[in-house]
N, C-alpha and C positions, 0 to 999 in steps of 0.2 A: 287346723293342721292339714297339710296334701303329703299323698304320695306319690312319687315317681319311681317304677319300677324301669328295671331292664334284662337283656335277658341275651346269652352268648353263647354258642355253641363252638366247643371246642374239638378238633377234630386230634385223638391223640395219635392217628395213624401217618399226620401232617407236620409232625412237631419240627418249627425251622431249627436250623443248626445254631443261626446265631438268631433271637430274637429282637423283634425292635425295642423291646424295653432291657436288654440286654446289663446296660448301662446302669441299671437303677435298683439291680438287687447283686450284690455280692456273691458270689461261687453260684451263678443262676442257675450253671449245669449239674449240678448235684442237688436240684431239687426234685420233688416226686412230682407224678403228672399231675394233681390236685392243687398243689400248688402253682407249677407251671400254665395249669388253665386259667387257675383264678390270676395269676399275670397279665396275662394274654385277654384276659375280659376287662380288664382295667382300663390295659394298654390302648385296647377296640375303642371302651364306652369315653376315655378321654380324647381320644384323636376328634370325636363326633362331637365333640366337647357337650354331651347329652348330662352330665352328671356333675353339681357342685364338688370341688372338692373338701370346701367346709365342714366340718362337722364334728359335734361335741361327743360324742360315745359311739362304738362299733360292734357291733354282734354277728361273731362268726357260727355260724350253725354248718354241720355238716354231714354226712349221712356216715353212721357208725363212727364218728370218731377217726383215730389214726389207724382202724382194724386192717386196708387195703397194704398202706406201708409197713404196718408191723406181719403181715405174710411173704410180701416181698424178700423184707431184710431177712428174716428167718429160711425162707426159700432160698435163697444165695448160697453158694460152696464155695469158698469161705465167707461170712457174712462179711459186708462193706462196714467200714466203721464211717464211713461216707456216706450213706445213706443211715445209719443208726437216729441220729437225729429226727428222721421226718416221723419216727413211731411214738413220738411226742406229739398229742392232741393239739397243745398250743402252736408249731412251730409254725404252720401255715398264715395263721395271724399274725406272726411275728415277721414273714416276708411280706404281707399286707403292709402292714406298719412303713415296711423298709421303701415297699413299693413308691409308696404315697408320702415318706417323709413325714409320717405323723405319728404323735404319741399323746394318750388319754387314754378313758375308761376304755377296756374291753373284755368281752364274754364272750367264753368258749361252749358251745351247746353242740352237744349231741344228738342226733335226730333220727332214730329208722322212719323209714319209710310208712311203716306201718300208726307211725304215730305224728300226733301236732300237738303236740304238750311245745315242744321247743320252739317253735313258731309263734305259738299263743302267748308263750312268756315272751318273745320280744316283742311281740306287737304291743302288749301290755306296759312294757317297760321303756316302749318308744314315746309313746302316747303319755305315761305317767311323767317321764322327765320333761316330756313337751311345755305340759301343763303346768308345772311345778315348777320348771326351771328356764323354759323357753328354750331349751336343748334341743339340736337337731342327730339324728341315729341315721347311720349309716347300716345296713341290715345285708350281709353279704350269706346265698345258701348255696353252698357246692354239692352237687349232687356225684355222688361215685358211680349211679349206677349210667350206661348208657340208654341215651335213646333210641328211636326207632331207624334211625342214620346212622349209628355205630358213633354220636358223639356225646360229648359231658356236655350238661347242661350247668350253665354258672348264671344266680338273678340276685340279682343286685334292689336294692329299694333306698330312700328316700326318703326318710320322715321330717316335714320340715315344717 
């Protein structure tokens, strides 16, 4: 089995009006920046055509969950019922899915920072279907927090 990681930095202070992958995900402008970036890392790692898009199961890990967009929508006067949606853990997977035109297994994992239990279970879980089934995992980690450049970091991997 190999992996091939990757790795994006999204600048959310940059965000284009119209994006290039614009095209490929429905109402793209009401989605939240977490989502928006992991587009936008897609969008990047396919142009460099650096990443198969094959692949038999998908594991979204993300840092807290939907905790960033469910403060947002609650923070709004009057709350968006337009943005309501993204305080749903799953949805960002679900613009994955739409991104990429693909549908199969996938897991939703939570992650703080402070811990790698959710990381340990998909590499566990990449590796087990590898082996058992000859399945390749796609392992997508959005991190909410910024870096040292005021950007999100988005890393992508490759179990194959």
């Amino acid at each position: 089995m190999s992996v091939q990681s990757f790795s994006f930095c999204f600048d959310p202070q940059k965000k284009s009006a119209d994006p290039l992958w614009k095209d490929r995900v429905e109402r793209w402008y009401q989605l939240d920046e977490t989502s928006m970036a992991v587009c936008s890392a897609l969008s990047e790692w396919n142009l460099q055509q650096r990443w198969p898009k094959l692949f038999d199961q998908f594991i979204y890990i993300s840092d807290f969950g939907s905790n960033v967009a469910d403060a947002e929508f609650v923070a709004q006067n009057p709350p968006s019922p337009s943005r309501f949606v993204y305080t749903l853990p799953s949805i960002a997977p679900a613009v994955i899915n739409q991104f990429l035109s693909w549908s199969g297994p996938v897991y939703c994992l939570n992650q703080t920072t402070a811990s790698s239990s959710a990381w340990s279970w998909a590499e566990k879980l990449a590796e087990s279907h590898f082996k058992k089934k000859g399945w390749s995992t796609f392992i997508l980690v959005a991190s909410l927090q910024l870096n040292a450049t005021r950007q999100r970091l988005i890393k992508g991997y490759m179990y194959e």
